[in-house]
VEXDO-386872 format. One line per 8 residues: their letters; for each residue x, y, z of N, C-alpha, C. Coordinates in steps of 0.05 Angstrom, whole numbers, plus 5000, padded with zeros to 4 digits. Atoms other than C-alpha are relative to their C-alpha. Layout:
A) X Y Z X Y Z X Y Z ~ ... .
//
This chain:
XXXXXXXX) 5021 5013 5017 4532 2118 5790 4989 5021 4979 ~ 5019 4979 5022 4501 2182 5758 5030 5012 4978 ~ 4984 4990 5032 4568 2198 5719 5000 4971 4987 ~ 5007 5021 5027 4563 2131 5690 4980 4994 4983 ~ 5033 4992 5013 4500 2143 5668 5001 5020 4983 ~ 4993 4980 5021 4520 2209 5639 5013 4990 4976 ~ 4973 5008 5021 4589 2172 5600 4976 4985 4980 ~ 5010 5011 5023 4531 2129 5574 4985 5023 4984 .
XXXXXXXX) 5023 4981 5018 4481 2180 5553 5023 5018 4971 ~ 4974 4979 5017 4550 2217 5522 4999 4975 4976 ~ 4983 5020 5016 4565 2151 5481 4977 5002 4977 ~ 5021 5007 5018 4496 2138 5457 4997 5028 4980 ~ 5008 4982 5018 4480 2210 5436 5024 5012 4973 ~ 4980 5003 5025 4551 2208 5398 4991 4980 4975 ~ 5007 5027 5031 4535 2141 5359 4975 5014 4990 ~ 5021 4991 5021 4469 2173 5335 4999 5019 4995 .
XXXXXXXX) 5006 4983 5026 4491 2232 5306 5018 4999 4979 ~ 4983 5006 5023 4544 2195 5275 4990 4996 4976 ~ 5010 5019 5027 4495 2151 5237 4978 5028 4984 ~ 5021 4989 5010 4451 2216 5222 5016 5004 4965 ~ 4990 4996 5027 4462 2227 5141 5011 5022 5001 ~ 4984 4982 5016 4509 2274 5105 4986 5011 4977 ~ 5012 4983 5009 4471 2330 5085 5018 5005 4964 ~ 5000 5002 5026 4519 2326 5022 5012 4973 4993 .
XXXXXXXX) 4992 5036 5013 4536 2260 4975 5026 4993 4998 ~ 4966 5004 4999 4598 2234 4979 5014 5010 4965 ~ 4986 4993 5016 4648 2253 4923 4996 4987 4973 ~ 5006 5021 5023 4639 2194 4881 4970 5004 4992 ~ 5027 4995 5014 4569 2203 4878 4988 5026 4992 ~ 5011 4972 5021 4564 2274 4855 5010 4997 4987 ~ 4998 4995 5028 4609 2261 4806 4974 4983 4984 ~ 5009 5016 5013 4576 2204 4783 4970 5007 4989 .
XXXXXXXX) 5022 4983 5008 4507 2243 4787 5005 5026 4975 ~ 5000 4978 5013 4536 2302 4747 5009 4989 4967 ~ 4990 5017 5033 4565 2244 4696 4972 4992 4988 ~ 5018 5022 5019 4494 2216 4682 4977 5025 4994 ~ 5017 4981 5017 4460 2290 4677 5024 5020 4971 ~ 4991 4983 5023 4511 2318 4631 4995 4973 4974 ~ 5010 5020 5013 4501 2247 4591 4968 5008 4987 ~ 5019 5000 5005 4435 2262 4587 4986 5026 4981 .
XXXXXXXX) 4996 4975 5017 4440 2331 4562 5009 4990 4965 ~ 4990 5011 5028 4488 2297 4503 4962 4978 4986 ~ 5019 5022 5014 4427 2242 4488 4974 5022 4992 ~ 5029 4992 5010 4372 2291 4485 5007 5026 4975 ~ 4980 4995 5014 4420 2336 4447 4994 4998 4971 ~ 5000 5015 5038 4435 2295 4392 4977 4997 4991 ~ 5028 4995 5010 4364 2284 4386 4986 5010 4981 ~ 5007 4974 5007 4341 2346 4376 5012 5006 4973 .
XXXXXXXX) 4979 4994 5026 4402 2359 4330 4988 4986 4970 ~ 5012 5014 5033 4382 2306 4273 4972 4996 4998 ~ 5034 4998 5005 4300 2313 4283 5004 5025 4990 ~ 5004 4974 5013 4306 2384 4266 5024 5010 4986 ~ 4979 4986 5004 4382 2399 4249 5017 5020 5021 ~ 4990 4997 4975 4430 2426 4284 4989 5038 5010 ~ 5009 4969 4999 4415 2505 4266 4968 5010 5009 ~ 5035 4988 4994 4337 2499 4277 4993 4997 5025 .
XXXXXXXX) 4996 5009 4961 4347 2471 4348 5018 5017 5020 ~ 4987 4978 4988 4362 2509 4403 5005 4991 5027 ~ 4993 5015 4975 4387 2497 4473 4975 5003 5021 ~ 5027 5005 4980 4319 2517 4504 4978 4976 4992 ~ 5019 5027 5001 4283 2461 4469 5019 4982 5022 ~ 4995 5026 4989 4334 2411 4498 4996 5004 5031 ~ 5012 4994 4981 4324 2450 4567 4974 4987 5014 ~ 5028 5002 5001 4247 2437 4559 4998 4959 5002 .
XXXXXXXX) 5001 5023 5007 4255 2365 4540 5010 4991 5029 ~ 4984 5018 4977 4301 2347 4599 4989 5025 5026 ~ 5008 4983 4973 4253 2398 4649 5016 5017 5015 ~ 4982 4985 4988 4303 2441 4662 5001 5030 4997 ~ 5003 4982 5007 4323 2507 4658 5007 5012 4981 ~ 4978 4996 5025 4367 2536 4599 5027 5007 5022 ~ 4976 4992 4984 4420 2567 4649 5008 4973 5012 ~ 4997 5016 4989 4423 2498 4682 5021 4986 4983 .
XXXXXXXX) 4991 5005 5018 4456 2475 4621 5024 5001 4995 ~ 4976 4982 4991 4516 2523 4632 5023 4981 5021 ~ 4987 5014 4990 4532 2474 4682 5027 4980 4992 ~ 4996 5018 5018 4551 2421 4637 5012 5009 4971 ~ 4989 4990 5020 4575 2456 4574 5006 5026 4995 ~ 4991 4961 5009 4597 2532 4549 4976 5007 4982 ~ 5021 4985 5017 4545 2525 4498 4999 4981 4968 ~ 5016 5018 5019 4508 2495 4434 5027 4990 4989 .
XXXXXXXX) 4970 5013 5013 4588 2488 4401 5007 4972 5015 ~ 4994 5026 4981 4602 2444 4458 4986 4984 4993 ~ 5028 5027 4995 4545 2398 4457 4997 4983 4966 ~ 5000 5009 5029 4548 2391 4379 5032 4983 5003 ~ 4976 5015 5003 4625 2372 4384 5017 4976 5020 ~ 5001 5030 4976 4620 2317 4447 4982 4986 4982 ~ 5021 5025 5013 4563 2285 4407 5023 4989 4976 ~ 4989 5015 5015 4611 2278 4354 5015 4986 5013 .
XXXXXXXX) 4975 5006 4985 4667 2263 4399 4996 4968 5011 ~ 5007 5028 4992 4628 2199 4426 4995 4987 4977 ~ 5002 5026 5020 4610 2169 4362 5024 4997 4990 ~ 4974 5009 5014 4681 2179 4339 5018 4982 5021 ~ 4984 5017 4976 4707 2144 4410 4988 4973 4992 ~ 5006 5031 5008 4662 2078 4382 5012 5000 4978 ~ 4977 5016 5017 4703 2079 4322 5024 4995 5000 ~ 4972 5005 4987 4765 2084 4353 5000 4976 5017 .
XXXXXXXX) 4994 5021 4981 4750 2029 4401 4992 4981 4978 ~ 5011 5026 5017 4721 1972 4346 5029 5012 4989 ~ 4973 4997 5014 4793 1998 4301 5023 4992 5024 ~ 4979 4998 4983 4834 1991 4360 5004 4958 5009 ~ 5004 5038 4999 4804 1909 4370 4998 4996 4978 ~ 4985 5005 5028 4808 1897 4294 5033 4988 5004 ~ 4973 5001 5000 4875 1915 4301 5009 4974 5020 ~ 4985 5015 4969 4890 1874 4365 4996 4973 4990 .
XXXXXXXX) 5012 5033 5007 4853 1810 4327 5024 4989 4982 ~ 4980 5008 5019 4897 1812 4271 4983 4994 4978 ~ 5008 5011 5022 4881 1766 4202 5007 5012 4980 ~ 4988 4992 5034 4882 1779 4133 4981 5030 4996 ~ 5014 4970 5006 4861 1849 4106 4967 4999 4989 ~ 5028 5006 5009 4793 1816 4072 4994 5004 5036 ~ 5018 5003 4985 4773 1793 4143 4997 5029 5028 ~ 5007 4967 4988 4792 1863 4178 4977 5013 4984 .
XXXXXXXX) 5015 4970 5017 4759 1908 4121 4968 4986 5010 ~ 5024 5017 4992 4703 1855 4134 4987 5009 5041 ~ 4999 5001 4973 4707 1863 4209 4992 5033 5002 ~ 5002 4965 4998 4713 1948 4204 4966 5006 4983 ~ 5023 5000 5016 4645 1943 4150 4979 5001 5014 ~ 5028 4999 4982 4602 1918 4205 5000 5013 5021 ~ 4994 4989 4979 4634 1947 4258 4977 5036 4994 ~ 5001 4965 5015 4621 2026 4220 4975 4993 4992 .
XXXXXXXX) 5023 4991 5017 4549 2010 4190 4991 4991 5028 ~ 5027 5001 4969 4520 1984 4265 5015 5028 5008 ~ 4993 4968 4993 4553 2060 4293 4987 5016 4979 ~ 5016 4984 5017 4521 2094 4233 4971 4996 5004 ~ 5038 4998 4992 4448 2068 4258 4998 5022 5028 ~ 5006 4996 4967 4460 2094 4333 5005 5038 4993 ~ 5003 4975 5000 4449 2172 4345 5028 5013 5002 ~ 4973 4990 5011 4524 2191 4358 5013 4995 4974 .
XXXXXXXX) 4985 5008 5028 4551 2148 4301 4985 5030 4970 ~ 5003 4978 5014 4500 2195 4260 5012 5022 4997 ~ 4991 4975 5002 4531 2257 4281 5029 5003 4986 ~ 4973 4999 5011 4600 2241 4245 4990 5005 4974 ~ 5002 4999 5025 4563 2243 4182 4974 5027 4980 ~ 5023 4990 5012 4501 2287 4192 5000 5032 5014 ~ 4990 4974 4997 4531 2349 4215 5037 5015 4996 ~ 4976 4982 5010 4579 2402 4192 5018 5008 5009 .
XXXXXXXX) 4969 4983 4980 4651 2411 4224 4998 5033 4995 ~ 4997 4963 5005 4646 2482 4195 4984 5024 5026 ~ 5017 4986 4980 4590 2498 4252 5021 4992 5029 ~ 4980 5002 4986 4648 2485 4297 5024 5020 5012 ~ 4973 4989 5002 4705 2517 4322 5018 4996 4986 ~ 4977 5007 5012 4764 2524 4286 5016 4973 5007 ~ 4983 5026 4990 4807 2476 4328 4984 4976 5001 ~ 5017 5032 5000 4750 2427 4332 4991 4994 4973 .
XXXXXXXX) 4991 5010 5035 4746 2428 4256 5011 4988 4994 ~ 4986 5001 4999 4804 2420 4248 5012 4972 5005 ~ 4998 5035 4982 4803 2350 4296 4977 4990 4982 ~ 5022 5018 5011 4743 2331 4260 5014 4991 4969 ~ 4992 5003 5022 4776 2333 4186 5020 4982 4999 ~ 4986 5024 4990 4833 2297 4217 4989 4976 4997 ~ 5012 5031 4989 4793 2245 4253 4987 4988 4961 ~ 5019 5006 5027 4756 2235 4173 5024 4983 4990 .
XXXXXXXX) 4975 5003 5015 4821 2231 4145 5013 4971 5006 ~ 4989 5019 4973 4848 2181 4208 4986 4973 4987 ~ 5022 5028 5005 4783 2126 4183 5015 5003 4972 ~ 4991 5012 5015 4793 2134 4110 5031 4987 4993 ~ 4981 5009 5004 4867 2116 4119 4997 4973 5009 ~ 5004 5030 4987 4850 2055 4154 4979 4979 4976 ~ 5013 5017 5023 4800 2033 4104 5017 4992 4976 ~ 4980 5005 5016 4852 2030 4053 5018 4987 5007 .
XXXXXXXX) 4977 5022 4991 4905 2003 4095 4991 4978 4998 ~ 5006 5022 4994 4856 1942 4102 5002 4980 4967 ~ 5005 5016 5033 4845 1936 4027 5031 4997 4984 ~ 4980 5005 5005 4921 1943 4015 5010 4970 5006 ~ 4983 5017 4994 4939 1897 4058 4979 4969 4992 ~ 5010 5020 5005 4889 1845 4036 5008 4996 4968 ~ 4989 5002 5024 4920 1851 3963 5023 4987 5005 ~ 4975 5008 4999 4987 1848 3993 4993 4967 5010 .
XXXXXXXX) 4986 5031 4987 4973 1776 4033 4977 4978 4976 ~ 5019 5020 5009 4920 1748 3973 4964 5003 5003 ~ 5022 5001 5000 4856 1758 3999 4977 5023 4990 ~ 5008 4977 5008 4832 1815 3965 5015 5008 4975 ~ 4982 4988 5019 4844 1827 3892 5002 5029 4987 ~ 4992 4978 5009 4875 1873 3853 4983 5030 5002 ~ 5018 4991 5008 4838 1936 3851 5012 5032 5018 ~ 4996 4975 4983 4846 2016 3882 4993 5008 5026 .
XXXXXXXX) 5009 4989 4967 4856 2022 3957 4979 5026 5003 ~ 5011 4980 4998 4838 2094 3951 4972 5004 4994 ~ 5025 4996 5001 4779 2089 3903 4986 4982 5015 ~ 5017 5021 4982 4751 2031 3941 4988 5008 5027 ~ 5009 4988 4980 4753 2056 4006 4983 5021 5004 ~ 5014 4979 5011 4718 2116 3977 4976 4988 5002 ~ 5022 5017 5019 4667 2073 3944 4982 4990 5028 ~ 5017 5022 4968 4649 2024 4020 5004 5029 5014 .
XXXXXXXX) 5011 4985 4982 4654 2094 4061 4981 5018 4991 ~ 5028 4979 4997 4609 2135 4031 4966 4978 4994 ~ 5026 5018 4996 4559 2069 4022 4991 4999 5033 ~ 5017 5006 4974 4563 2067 4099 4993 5024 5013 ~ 5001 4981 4989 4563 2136 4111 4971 5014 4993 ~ 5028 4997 4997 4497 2148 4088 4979 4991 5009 ~ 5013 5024 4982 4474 2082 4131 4976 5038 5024 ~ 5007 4974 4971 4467 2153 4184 4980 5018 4993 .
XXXXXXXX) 5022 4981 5009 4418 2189 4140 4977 4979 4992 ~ 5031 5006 5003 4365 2151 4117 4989 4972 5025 ~ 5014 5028 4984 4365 2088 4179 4986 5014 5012 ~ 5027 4998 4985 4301 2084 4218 4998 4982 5020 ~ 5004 5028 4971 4290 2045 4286 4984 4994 4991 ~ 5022 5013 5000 4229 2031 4273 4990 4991 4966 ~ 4996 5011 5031 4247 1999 4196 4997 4973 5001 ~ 5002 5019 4997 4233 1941 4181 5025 4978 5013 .
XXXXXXXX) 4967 5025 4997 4310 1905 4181 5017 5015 5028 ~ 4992 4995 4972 4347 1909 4248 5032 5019 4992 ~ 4980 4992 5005 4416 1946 4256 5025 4980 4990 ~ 4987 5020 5016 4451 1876 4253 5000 4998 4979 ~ 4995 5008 5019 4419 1859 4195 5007 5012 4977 ~ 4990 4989 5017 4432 1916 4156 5034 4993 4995 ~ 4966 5012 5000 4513 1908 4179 5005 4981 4988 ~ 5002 5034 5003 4511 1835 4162 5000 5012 4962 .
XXXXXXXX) 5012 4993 5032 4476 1856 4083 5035 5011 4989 ~ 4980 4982 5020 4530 1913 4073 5024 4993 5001 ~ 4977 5011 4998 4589 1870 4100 5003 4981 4971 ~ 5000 5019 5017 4574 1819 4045 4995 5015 4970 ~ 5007 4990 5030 4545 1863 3988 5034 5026 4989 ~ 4979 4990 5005 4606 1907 4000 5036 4995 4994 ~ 4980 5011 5004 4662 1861 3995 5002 4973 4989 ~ 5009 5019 5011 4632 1802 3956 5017 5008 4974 .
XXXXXXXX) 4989 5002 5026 4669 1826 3886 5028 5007 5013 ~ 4972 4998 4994 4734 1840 3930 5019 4975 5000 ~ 4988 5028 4984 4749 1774 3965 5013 4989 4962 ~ 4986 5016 5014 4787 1721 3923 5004 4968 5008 ~ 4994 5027 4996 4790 1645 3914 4984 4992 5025 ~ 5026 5001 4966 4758 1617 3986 4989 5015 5013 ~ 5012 4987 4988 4741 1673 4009 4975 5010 4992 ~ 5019 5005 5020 4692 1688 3950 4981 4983 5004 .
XXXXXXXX) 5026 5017 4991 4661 1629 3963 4985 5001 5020 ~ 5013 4993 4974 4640 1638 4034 4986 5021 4998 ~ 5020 4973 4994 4627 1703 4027 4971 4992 4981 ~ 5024 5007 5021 4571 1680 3962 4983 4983 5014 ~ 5016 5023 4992 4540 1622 4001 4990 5015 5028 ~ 5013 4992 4982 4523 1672 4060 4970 5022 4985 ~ 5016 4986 5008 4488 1712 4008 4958 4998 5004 ~ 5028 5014 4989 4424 1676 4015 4979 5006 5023 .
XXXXXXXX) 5005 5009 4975 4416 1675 4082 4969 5022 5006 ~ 5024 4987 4993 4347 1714 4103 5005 5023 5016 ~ 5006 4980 4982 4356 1783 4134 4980 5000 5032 ~ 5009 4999 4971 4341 1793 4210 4976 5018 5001 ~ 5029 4978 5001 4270 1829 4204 4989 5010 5032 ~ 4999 4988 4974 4248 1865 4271 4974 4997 5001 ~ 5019 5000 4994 4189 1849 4300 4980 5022 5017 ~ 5011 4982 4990 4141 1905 4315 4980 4992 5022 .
XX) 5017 4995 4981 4107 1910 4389 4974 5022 4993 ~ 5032 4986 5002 4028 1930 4379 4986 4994 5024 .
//
């Protein structure tokens, strides 16, 4: 009787130090913890970067901001190069993904260039999208220069392909891929310097405006028209919380 009493006491005091916790997190969840503080590093980051620039900011403000230490930092990046060339790195991964569904949609080159217009001026409101336009590859590394001049190069070819190919099928007349595309990216590329959250017109409605004001003398025959009869329409104004 008393060793079965023991086998139990053996069983029980097994099952409860099974269930005691694991002094460390499972695998998945440190990554996943170390994915949403190096994240957070990037957001407070970029911040910093376009309130003051990238040279007047330093990695102990963003330290300070996110309560940390400066060495803690180290964790997560090699250093201010890094952190400048992931911020770009994510706003250039949202224009690669909206170009990549474009592409996958298909249509005529009006309703791509149309489609890429709004896509590229809502990414030019958001704090990565800024950093493609509001800091200097030169404060870079060479090799990440290098990718950045590319990647520039990579968009304006696509802007042009859209305006080619909307000449070639009709919907888009006559007129210079090259200068054109020139002309609609540097209208949206300054969307990244002067937008404001807290502006009156929303990020939609800006997109929406520059989709139509920017390809309104392109289109041709029906497409012209549609695009003119949206002109009208009332801008999305943003309602301020007091």
């Amino acid at each position: 009787m008393e060793s079965i009493v023991r086998e139990q006491k053996i069983e029980m005091d097994a099952r409860d130090s099974s269930s005691d916790a694991s002094p460390w997190m499972p695998f998945e969840s440190r990554r996943r913890a170390r994915d949403e503080k190096r994240d957070a590093v990037l957001r407070t980051a970029v911040q910093l970067f376009l309130e003051q620039g990238y040279h007047r900011a330093t990695l102990n403000e963003v330290a300070e901001r996110l309560n940390i230490t400066k060495p803690a930092l180290y964790n997560y990046f090699r250093g201010k190069q890094d952190i400048l060339f992931e911020c770009w790195a994510l706003g250039r991964e949202r224009v690669d993904d909206f170009i990549a569904g474009i592409d996958a949609a298909g249509g005529t080159g009006l309703a791509k260039l149309r489609k890429l217009i709004h896509a590229y001026a809502q990414v030019m409101t958001t704090d990565y999208g800024a950093s493609l336009v509001r800091f200097d590859p030169r404060d870079l590394t060479e090799k990440n220069s290098a990718i950045v001049r590319a990647s520039k190069r990579g968009v304006d070819r696509c802007f042009r392909k859209y305006i080619a190919d909307g000449i070639a099928d009709g919907s888009i007349g006559r007129c210079d891929p090259k200068m054109t595309a020139f002309a609609i990216a540097g209208s949206l590329n300054w969307i990244g310097h002067w937008f404001q959250r807290d502006g009156a017109l929303s990020a939609e409605a800006i997109a929406d405006e520059f989709t139509q004001r920017l390809t309104e003398g392109l289109a041709t025959g029906p497409s012209r028209t549609r695009a003119a009869s949206t002109l009208g329409k009332k801008p999305t104004i943003k309602r301020r919380i007091t």
